[in-house]
C-alpha positions, 0 to 999 in steps of 0.5 A: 688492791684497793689500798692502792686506788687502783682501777679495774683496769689497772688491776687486770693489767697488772695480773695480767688477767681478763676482766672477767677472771678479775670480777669471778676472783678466779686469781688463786694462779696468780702467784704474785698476788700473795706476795703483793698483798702481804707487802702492801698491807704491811706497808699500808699498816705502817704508813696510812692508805692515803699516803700508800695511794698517793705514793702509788702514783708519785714519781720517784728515784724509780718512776712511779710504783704504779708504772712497775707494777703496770709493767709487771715489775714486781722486784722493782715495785718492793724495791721501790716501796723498801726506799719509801719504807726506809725514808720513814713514808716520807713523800718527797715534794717534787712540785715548784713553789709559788712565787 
Protein backbone atom coordinates (compact mmCIF):
# COMPACT_ATOMS: atom_id res chain seq x y z
CA UNK A 1 0.00 0.00 0.00
CA UNK A 2 2.74 2.10 -0.46
CA UNK A 3 1.76 3.08 -4.04
CA UNK A 4 -0.84 4.91 -2.39
CA UNK A 5 1.15 6.81 0.74
CA UNK A 6 -1.02 5.34 3.06
CA UNK A 7 -0.41 5.32 6.48
CA UNK A 8 0.10 2.58 9.15
CA UNK A 9 -3.11 3.29 10.41
CA UNK A 10 -4.94 3.71 7.38
CA UNK A 11 -3.55 0.27 6.18
CA UNK A 12 -4.84 -1.38 9.46
CA UNK A 13 -8.34 0.34 9.13
CA UNK A 14 -8.53 -0.51 5.86
CA UNK A 15 -7.50 -4.52 6.39
CA UNK A 16 -9.25 -4.16 9.06
CA UNK A 17 -6.29 -5.78 11.22
CA UNK A 18 -4.27 -5.03 14.48
CA UNK A 19 -1.10 -3.14 14.14
CA UNK A 20 0.39 -6.03 15.21
CA UNK A 21 -0.74 -8.40 12.38
CA UNK A 22 0.15 -5.68 9.95
CA UNK A 23 3.71 -5.27 11.11
CA UNK A 24 4.15 -9.58 11.36
CA UNK A 25 2.56 -9.74 7.78
CA UNK A 26 0.38 -12.18 9.04
CA UNK A 27 -2.27 -10.68 6.21
CA UNK A 28 -2.30 -13.90 3.95
CA UNK A 29 -6.50 -14.31 5.30
CA UNK A 30 -6.92 -11.07 3.81
CA UNK A 31 -8.79 -11.93 0.83
CA UNK A 32 -9.24 -8.30 -0.45
CA UNK A 33 -5.69 -7.91 -0.31
CA UNK A 34 -4.71 -9.80 -3.65
CA UNK A 35 -7.41 -8.38 -5.18
CA UNK A 36 -6.22 -4.61 -4.15
CA UNK A 37 -2.81 -4.98 -4.85
CA UNK A 38 -3.18 -6.25 -8.36
CA UNK A 39 -5.75 -3.45 -9.39
CA UNK A 40 -3.18 -0.95 -8.00
CA UNK A 41 -0.12 -2.03 -9.53
CA UNK A 42 -1.97 -1.85 -12.52
CA UNK A 43 -3.01 1.30 -12.10
CA UNK A 44 -0.03 2.62 -10.83
CA UNK A 45 1.93 1.22 -14.13
CA UNK A 46 -0.42 3.15 -16.13
CA UNK A 47 -0.62 6.39 -14.42
CA UNK A 48 2.70 7.02 -12.26
CA UNK A 49 2.85 6.74 -8.11
CA UNK A 50 2.51 10.14 -7.90
CA UNK A 51 -0.34 10.90 -9.65
CA UNK A 52 -1.88 7.37 -7.93
CA UNK A 53 -1.19 9.18 -4.51
CA UNK A 54 -2.32 12.32 -5.09
CA UNK A 55 -5.91 10.63 -6.72
CA UNK A 56 -6.15 8.42 -3.42
CA UNK A 57 -6.70 11.54 -1.46
CA UNK A 58 -8.97 13.77 -4.44
CA UNK A 59 -12.43 14.24 -4.19
CA UNK A 60 -14.06 12.69 -6.82
CA UNK A 61 -17.71 11.92 -8.38
CA UNK A 62 -17.56 9.07 -5.66
CA UNK A 63 -15.72 11.01 -2.60
CA UNK A 64 -12.45 10.46 -2.30
CA UNK A 65 -10.84 6.76 -2.84
CA UNK A 66 -9.08 6.74 0.50
CA UNK A 67 -12.96 7.11 2.28
CA UNK A 68 -14.01 3.90 0.49
CA UNK A 69 -11.45 2.06 1.05
CA UNK A 70 -11.42 3.54 5.03
CA UNK A 71 -14.91 2.41 4.71
CA UNK A 72 -14.00 -1.07 3.29
CA UNK A 73 -15.61 -0.24 0.17
CA UNK A 74 -14.03 -2.06 -1.91
CA UNK A 75 -16.51 -2.41 -5.05
CA UNK A 76 -16.72 1.33 -5.19
CA UNK A 77 -12.84 1.93 -4.71
CA UNK A 78 -12.32 -0.31 -8.34
CA UNK A 79 -15.40 1.59 -9.53
CA UNK A 80 -13.63 4.66 -8.67
CA UNK A 81 -10.13 3.83 -9.96
CA UNK A 82 -12.27 2.54 -13.57
CA UNK A 83 -13.62 6.20 -13.63
CA UNK A 84 -10.09 7.63 -13.07
CA UNK A 85 -8.81 4.95 -15.68
CA UNK A 86 -11.33 5.80 -18.24
CA UNK A 87 -10.86 9.55 -18.13
CA UNK A 88 -7.28 8.94 -19.34
CA UNK A 89 -5.39 9.44 -15.11
CA UNK A 90 -6.43 12.79 -15.83
CA UNK A 91 -7.19 14.67 -12.33
CA UNK A 92 -9.66 16.81 -12.49
CA UNK A 93 -9.09 20.45 -11.01
CA UNK A 94 -11.57 21.28 -8.52
CA UNK A 95 -9.73 24.25 -6.58
CA UNK A 96 -10.77 28.29 -7.19
CA UNK A 97 -8.59 30.37 -9.46
CA UNK A 98 -6.61 33.13 -8.19
CA UNK A 99 -7.83 36.54 -8.87
Amino acid sequence: MELLGLSEDELCRILDVEPLTLLSGQLDHRMELPILLGLIDEASERAGRALLRRWVRASGPAGRPLDLLLGRDFGAFEDALGEFASSGFVLRGGGRRAR
